[in-house]
C-alpha positions in Angstrom: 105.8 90.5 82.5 104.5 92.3 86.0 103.7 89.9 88.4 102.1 91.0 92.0 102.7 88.0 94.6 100.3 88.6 97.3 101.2 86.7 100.4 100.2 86.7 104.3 103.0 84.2 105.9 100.6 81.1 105.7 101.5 77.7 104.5 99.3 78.8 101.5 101.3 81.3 100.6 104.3 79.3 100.7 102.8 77.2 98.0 102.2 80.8 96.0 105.8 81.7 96.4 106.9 77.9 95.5 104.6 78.2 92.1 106.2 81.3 91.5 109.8 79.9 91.7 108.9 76.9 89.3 107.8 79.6 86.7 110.1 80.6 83.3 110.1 84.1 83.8 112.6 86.2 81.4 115.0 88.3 83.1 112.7 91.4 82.0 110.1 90.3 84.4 109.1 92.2 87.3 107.6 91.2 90.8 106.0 93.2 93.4 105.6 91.1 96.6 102.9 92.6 99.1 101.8 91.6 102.1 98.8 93.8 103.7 97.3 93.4 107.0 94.2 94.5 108.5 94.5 97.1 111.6 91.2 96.1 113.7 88.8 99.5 113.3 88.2 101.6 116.2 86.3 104.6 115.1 82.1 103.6 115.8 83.8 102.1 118.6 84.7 105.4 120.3 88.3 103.7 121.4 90.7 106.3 119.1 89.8 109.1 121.2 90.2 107.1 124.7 94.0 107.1 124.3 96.3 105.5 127.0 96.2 101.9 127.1 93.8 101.0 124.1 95.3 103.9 122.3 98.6 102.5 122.6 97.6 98.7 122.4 96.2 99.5 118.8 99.4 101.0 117.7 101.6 98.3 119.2 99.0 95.8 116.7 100.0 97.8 113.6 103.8 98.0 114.3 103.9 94.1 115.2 102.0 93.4 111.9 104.2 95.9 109.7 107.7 94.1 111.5 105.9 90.9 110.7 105.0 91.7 106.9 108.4 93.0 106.5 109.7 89.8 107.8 107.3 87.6 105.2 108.4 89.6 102.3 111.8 90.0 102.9 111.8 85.9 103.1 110.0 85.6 100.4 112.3 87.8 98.0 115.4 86.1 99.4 114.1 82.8 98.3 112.6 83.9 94.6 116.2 86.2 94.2 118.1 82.8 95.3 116.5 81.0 92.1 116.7 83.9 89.4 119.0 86.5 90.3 118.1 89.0 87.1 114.6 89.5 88.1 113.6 93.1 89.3 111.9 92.7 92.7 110.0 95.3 95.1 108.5 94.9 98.3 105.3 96.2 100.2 103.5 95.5 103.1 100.4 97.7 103.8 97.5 98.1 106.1 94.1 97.6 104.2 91.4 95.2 103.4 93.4 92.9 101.5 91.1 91.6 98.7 90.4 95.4 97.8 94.4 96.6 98.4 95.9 93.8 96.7 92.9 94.7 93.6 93.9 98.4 93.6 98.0 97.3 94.0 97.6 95.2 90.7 95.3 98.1 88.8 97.0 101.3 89.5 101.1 98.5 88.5 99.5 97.4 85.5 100.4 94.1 87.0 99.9 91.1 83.8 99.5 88.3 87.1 98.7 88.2 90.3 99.6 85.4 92.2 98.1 83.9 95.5 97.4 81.0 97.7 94.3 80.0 97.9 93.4 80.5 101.2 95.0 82.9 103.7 95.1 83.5 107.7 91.8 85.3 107.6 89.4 82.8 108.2 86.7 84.8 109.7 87.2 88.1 107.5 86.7 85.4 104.3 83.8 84.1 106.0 82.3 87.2 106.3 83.8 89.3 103.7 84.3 86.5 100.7 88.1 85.2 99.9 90.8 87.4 98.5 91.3 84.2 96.0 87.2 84.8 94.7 87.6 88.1 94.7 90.5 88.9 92.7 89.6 86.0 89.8 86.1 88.2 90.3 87.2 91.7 89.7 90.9 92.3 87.6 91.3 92.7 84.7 94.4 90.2 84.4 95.3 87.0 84.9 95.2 85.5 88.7 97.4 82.2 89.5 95.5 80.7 92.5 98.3 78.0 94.3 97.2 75.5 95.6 98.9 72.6 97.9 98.3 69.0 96.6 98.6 67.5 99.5 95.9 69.8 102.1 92.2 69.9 101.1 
């Protein structure tokens, strides 16, 4: 079984990587853990070509969100490897919109699962562009595991 565990560092995803843990997976299974974050946009803004500070300030973003996606996965395949040390795991973390990354991720893996909280940090990008959760159960073509915490409404 392939099984793409999508998380973001939130408390939801905790609960993803928790759910994942309790699972009776066969020592043949596979997991891919990705994290993406978003980069905020800057062409239409005119900002890429302006260099210097902003220039500099948008690239400082991306390389504290890639240290800090490394640092999620990395934690979270420590835990899983800790509870089943046969299982094959690989790592990602990625810039993208992450409904639509995480979508493609699973497609082009032939991922069986894809597992996620269900919410994330991205409180305004799901108000405005729909939850990753919605999306995924929406659009692939396998199974999604949407992990939820009993105890938070």
């Amino acid at each position: 079984m392939k099984i793409l565990l999508a998380i973001d560092g939130s408390d939801f995803s905790k609960v993803a990587i928790h759910e994942l843990i309790k699972m009776t997976l066969s020592s043949n299974s596979e997991i891919h853990i990705i994290n993406v974050y978003e980069v905020p946009k800057t062409n239409g803004l005119g900002l890429h070509t302006m260099g210097g500070r902003i220039g500099n300030y948008i690239e400082e973003i991306r390389s504290n969100a890639q240290k800090l996606g490394n640092k999620i996965v990395s934690e979270a395949f420590d835990k899983i490897k800790a509870e089943n040390k046969a299982l094959s795991i690989t790592t990602s973390v990625v810039s993208g919109l992450p409904k639509s990354t995480i979508y493609e991720k699973a497609e082009d893996w032939g991922a069986d699962l894809i597992v996620v909280g269900s919410q994330g940090h991205g409180a305004l990008s799901r108000l405005v562009l729909g939850s990753v959760s919605q999306y995924l159960t929406t659009n692939a073509k396998c199974s999604v595991l949407i992990a939820r915490d009993r105890n938070k409404k």
